[in-house]
PyMOL commands that place a pseudoatom at each C-alpha (Angstrom):
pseudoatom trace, name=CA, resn=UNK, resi=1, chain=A, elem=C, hetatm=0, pos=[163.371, 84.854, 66.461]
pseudoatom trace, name=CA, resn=UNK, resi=2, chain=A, elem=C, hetatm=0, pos=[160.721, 86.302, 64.079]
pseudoatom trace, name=CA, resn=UNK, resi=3, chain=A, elem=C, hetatm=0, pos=[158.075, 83.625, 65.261]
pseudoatom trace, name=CA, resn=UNK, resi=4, chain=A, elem=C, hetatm=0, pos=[158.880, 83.771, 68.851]
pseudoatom trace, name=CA, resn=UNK, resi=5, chain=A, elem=C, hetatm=0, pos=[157.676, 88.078, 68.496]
pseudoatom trace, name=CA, resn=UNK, resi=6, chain=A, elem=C, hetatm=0, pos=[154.831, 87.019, 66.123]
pseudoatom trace, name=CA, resn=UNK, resi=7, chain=A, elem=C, hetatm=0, pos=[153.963, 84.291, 68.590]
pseudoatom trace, name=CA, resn=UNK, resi=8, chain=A, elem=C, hetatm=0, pos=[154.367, 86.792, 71.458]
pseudoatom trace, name=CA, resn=UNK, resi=9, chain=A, elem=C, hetatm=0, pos=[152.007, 89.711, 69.816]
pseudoatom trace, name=CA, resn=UNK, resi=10, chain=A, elem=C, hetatm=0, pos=[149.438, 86.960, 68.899]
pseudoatom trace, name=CA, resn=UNK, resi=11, chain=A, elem=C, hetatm=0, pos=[149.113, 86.025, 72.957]
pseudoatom trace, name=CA, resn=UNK, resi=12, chain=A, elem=C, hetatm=0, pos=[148.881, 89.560, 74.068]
pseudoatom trace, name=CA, resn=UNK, resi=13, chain=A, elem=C, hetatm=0, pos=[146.319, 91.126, 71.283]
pseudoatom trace, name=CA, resn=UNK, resi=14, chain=A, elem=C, hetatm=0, pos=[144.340, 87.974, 72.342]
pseudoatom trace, name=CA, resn=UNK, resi=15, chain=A, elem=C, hetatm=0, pos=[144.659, 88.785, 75.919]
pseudoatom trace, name=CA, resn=UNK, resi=16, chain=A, elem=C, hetatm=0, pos=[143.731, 92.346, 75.163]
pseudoatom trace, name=CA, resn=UNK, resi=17, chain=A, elem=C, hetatm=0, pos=[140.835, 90.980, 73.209]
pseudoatom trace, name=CA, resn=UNK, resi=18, chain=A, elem=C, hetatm=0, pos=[139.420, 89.032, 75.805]
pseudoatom trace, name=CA, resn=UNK, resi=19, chain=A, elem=C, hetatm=0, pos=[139.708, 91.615, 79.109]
pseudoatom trace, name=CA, resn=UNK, resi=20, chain=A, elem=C, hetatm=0, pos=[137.994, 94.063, 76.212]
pseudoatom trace, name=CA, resn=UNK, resi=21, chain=A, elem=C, hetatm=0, pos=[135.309, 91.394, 76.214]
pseudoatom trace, name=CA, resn=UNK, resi=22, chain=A, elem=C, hetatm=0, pos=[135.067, 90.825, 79.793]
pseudoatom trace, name=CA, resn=UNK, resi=23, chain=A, elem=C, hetatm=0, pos=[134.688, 94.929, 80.489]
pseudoatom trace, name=CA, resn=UNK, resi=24, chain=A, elem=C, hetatm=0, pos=[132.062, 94.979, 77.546]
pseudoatom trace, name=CA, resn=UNK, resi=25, chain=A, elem=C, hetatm=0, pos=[129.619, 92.301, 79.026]
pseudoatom trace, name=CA, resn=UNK, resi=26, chain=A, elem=C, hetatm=0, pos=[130.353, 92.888, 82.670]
pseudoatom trace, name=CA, resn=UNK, resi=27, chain=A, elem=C, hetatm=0, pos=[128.884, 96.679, 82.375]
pseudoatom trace, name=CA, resn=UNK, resi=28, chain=A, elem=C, hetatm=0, pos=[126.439, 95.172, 80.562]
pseudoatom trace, name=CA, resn=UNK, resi=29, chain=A, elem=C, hetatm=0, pos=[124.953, 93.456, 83.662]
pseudoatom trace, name=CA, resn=UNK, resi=30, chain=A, elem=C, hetatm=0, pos=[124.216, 89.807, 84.778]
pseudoatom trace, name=CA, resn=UNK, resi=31, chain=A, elem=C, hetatm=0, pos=[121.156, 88.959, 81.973]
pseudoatom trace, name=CA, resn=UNK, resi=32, chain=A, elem=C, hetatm=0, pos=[122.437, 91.303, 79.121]
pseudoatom trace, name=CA, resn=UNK, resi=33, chain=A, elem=C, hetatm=0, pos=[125.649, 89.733, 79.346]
pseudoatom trace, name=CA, resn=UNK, resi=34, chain=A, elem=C, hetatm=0, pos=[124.760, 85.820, 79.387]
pseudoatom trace, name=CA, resn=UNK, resi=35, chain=A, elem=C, hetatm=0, pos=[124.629, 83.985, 75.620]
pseudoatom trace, name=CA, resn=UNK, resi=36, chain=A, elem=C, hetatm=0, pos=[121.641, 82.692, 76.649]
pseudoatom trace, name=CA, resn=UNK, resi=37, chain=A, elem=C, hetatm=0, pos=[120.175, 86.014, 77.270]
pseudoatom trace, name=CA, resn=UNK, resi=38, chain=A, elem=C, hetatm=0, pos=[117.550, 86.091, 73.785]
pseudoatom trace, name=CA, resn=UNK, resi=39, chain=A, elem=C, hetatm=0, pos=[116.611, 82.223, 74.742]
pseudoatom trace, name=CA, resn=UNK, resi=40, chain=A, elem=C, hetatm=0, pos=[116.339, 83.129, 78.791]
pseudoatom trace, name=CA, resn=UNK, resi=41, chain=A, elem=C, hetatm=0, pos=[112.678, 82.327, 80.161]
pseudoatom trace, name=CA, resn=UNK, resi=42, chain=A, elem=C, hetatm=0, pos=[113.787, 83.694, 83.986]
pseudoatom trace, name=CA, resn=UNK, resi=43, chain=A, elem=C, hetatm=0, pos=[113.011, 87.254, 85.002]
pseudoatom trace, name=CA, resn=UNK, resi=44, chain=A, elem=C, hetatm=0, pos=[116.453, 88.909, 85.592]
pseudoatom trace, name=CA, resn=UNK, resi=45, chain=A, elem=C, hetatm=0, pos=[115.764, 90.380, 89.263]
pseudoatom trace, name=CA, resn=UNK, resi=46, chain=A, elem=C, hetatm=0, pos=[118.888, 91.330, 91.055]
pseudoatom trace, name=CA, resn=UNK, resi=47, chain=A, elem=C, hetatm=0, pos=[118.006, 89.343, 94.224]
pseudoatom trace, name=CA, resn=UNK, resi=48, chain=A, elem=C, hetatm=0, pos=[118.821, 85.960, 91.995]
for i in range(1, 48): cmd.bond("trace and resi %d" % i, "trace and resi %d" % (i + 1))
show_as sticks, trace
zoom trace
């Protein structure tokens, strides 16, 4: 019982983690988001 609950809040705080993530980058915008975005050589226009 107690490791189905710990299993359960370990699922959702991840969850919660990663939409957190997701909002974070995705207001960032396209380039500012990316990993690759210190390493990028393209220009970032927004008709790409």
């Amino acid at each position: 019982m107690l490791v189905s609950i710990i299993l359960g809040v370990l699922i959702f705080g991840y969850a919660v983690f990663t939409l957190y993530r997701f909002v974070k980058r995705s207001k960032m915008g396209k380039c500012a988001g990316c990993a690759l975005s210190e390493k990028c050589s393209t220009s970032c226009s927004p008709n790409k």
